[in-house]
C-alpha positions as CSV (number, residue, x, y, z in Angstrom):
1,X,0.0,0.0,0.0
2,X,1.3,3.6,-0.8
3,X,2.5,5.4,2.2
4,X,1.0,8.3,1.9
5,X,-2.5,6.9,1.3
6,X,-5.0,5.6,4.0
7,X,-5.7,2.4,4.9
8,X,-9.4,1.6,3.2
9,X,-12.4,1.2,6.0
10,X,-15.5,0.1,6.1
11,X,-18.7,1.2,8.4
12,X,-20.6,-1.1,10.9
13,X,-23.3,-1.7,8.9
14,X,-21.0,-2.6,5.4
15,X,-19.2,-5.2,7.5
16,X,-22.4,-6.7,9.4
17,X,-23.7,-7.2,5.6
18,X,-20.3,-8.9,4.9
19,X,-20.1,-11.5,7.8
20,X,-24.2,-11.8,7.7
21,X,-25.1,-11.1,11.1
22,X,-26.5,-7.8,12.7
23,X,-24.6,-4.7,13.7
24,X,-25.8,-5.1,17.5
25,X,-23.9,-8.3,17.3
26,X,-20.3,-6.7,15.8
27,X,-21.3,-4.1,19.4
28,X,-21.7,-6.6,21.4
29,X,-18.6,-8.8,20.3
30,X,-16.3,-5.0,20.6
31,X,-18.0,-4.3,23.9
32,X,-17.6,-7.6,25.7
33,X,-14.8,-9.1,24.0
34,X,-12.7,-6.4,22.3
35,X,-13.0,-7.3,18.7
36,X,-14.0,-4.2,17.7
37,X,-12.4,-1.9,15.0
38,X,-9.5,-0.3,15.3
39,X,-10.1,3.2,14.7
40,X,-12.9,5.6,15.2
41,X,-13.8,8.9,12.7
42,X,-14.2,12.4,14.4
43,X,-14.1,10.5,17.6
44,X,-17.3,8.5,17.1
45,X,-18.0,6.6,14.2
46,X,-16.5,3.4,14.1
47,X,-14.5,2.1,11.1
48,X,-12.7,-1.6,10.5
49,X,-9.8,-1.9,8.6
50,X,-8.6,-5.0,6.9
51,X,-6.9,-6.6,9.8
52,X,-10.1,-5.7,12.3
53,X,-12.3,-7.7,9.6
54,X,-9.7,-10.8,9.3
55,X,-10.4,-11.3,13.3
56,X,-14.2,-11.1,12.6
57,X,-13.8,-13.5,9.6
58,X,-12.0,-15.6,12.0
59,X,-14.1,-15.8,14.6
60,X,-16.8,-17.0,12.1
61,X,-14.8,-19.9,11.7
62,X,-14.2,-20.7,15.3
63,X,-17.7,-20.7,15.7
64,X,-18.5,-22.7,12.5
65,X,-16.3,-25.9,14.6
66,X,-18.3,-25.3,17.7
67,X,-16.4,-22.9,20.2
68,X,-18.7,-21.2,22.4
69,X,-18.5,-16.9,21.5
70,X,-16.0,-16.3,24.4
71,X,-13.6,-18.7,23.1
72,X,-13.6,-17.8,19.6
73,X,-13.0,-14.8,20.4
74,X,-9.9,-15.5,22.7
75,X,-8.4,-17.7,19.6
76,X,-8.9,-14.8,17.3
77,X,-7.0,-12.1,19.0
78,X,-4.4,-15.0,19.7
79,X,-4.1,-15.7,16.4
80,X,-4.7,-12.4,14.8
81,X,-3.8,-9.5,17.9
82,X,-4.4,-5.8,17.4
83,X,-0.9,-5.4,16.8
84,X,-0.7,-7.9,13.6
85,X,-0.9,-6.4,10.1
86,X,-3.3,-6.5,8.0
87,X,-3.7,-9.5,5.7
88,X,-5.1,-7.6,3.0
89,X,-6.2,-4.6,1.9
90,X,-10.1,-4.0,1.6
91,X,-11.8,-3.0,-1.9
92,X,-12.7,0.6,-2.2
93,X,-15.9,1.5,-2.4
94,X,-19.1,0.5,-0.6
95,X,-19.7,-3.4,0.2
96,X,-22.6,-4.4,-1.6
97,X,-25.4,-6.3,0.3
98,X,-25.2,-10.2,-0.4
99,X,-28.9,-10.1,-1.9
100,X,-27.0,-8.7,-4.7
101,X,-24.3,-10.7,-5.1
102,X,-25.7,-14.2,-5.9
103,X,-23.5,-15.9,-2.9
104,X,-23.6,-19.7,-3.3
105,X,-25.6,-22.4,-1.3
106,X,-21.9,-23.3,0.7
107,X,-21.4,-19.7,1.9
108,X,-24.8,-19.4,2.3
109,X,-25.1,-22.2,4.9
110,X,-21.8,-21.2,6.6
111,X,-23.6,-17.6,7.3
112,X,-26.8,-19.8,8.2
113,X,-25.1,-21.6,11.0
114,X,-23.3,-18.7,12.4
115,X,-25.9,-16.9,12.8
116,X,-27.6,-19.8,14.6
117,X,-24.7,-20.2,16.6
118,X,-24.4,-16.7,17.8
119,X,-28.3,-17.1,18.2
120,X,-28.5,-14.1,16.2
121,X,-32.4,-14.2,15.5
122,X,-31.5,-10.8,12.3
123,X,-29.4,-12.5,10.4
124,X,-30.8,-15.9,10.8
125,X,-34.3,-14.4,9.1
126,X,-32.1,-12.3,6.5
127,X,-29.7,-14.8,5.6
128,X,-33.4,-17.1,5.1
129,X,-34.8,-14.5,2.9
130,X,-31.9,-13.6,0.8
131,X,-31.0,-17.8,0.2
132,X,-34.8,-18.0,-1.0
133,X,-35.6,-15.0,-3.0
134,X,-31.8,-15.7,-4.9
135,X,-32.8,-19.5,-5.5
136,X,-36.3,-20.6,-4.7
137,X,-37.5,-22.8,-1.8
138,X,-36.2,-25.8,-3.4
139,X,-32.6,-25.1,-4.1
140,X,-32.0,-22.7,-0.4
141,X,-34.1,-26.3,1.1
142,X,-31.2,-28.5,-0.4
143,X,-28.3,-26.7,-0.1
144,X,-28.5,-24.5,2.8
145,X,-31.3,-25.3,5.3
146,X,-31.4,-28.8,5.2
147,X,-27.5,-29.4,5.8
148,X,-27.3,-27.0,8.7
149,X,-30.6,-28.4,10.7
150,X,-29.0,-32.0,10.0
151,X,-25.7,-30.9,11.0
152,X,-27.3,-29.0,14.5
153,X,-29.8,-32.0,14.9
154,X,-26.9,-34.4,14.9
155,X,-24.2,-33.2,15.9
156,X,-24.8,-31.3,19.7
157,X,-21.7,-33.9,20.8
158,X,-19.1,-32.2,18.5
159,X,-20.7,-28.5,19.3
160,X,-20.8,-26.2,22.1
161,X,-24.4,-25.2,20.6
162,X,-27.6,-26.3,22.8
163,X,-31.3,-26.9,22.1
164,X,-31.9,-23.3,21.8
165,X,-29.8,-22.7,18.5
166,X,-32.1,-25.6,17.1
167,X,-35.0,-24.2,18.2
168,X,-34.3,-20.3,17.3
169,X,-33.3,-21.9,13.6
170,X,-36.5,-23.9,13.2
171,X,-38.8,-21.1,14.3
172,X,-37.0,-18.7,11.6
173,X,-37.4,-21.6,8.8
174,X,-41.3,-22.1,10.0
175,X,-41.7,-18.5,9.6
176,X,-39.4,-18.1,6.1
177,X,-41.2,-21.2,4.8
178,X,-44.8,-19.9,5.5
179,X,-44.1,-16.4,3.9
180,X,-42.8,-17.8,0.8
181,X,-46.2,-19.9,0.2
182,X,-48.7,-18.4,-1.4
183,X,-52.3,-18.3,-1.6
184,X,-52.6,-19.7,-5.0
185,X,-55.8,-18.3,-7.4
186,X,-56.0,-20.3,-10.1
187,X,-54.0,-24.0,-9.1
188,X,-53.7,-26.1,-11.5
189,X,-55.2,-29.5,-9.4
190,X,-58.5,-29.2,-8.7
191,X,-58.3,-31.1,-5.2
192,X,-55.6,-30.5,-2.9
193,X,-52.8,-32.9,-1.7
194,X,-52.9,-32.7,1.7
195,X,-49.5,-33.0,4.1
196,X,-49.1,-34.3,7.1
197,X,-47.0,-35.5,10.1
198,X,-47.3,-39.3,11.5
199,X,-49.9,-38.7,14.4
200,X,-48.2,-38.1,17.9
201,X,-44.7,-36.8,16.5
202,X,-42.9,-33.8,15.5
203,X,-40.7,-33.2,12.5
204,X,-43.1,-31.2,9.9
205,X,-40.8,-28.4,8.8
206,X,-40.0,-30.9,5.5
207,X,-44.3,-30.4,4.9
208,X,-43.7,-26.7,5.0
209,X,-40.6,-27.0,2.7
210,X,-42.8,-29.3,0.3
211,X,-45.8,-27.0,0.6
212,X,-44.2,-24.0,-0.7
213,X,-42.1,-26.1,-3.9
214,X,-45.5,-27.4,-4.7
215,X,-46.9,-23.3,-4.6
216,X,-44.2,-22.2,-6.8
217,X,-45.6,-24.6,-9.3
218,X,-48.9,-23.4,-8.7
219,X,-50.1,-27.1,-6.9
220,X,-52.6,-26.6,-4.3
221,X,-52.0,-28.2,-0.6
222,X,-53.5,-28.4,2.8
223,X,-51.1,-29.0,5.3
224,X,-52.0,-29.9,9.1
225,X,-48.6,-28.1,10.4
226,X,-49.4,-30.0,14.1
227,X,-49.5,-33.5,14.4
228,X,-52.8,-34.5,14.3
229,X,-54.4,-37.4,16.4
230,X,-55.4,-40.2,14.2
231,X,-58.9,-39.4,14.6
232,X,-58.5,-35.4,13.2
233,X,-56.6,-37.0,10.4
234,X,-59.2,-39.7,9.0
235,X,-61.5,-37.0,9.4
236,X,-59.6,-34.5,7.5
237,X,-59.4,-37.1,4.8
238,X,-63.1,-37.9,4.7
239,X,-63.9,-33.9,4.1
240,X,-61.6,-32.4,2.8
241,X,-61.2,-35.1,-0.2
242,X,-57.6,-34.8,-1.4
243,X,-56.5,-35.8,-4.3
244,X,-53.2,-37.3,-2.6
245,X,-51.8,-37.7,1.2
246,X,-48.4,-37.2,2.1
247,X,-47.7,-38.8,5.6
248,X,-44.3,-37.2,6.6
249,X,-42.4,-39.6,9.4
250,X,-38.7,-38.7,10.8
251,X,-38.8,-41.3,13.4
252,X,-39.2,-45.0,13.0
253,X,-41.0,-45.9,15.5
254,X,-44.1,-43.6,14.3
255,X,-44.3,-45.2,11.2
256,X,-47.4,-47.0,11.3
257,X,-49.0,-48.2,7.9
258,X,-52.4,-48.5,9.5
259,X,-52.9,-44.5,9.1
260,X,-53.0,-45.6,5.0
261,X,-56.0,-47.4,5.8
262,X,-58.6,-45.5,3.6
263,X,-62.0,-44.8,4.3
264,X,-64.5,-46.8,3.0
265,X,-67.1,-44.4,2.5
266,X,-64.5,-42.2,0.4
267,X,-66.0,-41.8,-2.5
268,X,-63.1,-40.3,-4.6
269,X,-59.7,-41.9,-5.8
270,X,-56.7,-40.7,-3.9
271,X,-53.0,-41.2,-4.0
272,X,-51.8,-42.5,-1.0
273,X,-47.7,-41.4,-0.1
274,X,-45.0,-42.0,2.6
275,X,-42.3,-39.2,3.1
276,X,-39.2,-38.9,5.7
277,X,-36.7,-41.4,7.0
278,X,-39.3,-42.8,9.5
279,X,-40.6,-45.4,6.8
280,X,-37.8,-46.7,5.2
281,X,-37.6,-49.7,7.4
282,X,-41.5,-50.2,7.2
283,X,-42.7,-52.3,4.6
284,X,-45.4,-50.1,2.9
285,X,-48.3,-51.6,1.1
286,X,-49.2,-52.1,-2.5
287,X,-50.9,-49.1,-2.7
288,X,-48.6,-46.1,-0.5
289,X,-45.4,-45.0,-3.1
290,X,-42.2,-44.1,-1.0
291,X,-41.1,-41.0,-1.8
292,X,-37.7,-39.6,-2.0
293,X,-36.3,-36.2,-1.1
294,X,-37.6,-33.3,-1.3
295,X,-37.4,-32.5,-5.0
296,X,-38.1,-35.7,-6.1
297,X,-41.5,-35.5,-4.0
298,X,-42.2,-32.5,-5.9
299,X,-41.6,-33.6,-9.4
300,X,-43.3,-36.9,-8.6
301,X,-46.3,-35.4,-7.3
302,X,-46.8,-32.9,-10.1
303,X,-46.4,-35.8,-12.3
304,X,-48.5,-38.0,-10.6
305,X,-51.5,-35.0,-10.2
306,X,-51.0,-33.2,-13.8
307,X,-49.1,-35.6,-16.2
308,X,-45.7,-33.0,-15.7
């Protein structure tokens, strides 16, 4: 770098963008951990230079492989102390927001996860929305929520991260999910498929994945986002008449083929379908199709429903 010209810096809110988490959060790390930026304009406005940034970046990391806040932040200013150099120099110019800068699913599901970690409720919803409106529910489903609520569901034992990083991430999906469904005006099935969890058990933010793919394709659903009793969901077959059922099971031991049992006073044909890792070790009868992931549910469905 030239001598005699500054060092490029960038404001709070430019470097919150960057990392994907919230400017309170960047406060918070500088006021209880010290990780804030390294100079200050007209004795107030906070700047970060390159090296401030490279800290930040690495704390991301640290809390990518499970250290708890505090800790990551200790092995950053180890690593990196206020006194090191910068690595190097920032771009001039303002840093544009990600919506605009078509990141892909990988980066998209490392700023998922951190922002889970640091229970960070903004960028969480942000990062949701931006992954979505760049890709569609489908593609942000596959390659950036589903691999970072399988890797928090399974993997508490190699993380500092607790229940409530689980649960803040799943309440975010539920509400990202549910905003990008719409009511459709004209679908192109005339009854609806209707989506549901096995009786008794948990586990339907897949359903609300499924729902919306099936929107964007303009296919009609009903979807009973609480696990019904057996009773409410027989009934709910009987009247509501779907032209398909989708019985969603994550856990084995739900899997019960008798819900398939149809009504014998059901007067119209239906489809009958098993989703979710729950029945792959049930034998299924002749009539219920297995389905696969989630896009494959949606492509077989639409084919099934519309001949597509």
């Amino acid at each position: 770098m030239d001598a005699g010209r500054a060092e490029p810096t960038m404001p709070v809110a430019a470097v919150a963008r960057r990392l994907g988490v919230a400017p309170s959060t960047l406060r918070t790390w500088d006021r209880r951990y010290g990780l804030g930026p390294g100079r200050h304009t007209d004795g107030k406005h906070r700047r970060y230079g390159a090296a401030d940034i490279a800290r930040l970046e690495l704390m991301q990391r640290a809390l990518l492989r499970g250290a708890s806040t505090a800790e990551a932040a200790r092995y950053c200013l180890d690593q990196l102390p206020k006194s090191a150099p910068p690595p190097a120099e920032l771009p001039a110019g303002p840093e544009p927001a990600p919506a605009a800068t078509g990141l892909s699913g990988s980066t998209m599901a490392r700023r998922l996860r951190t922002a889970a970690l640091a229970m960070d409720a903004y960028a969480v919803q942000r990062t949701l929305a931006e992954a979505v409106a760049d890709s569609g529910v489908l593609a942000a489903w596959d390659g950036v929520i589903e691999p970072v609520l399988a890797a928090l569901g399974a993997g508490w034992r190699g993380t500092r991260a607790g229940p409530e990083v689980e649960y803040l991430l799943a309440e975010c999906v539920l509400g990202a999910l549910v905003r990008a469904t719409p009511v459709l005006d004209s679908p192109r099935n005339q009854r609806p498929v209707l989506l549901s969890p096995v009786p008794g058990r948990r586990g339907a933010l897949p359903l609300y994945a499924l729902a919306a793919s099936l929107a964007d394709r303009h296919i009609a659903t009903q979807l009973l986002g609480r696990s019904p009793t057996p009773e409410v969901l027989s009934t709910t077959v009987r009247r509501s008449v779907p032209a398909a059922v989708v019985l969603y099971a994550c856990d084995g031991d739900a899997a019960e083929v008798v819900l398939f049992a149809d009504d014998p006073r059901g007067r119209a044909r239906r489809r009958m379908f098993a989703w979710g890792p729950g029945w792959r070790r049930t034998p299924l009868p002749a009539q219920v199709e297995l389905l696969a992931d989630l896009r494959g549910a949606v492509e077989r469905l639409e084919y099934v429903l519309l001949g597509q």
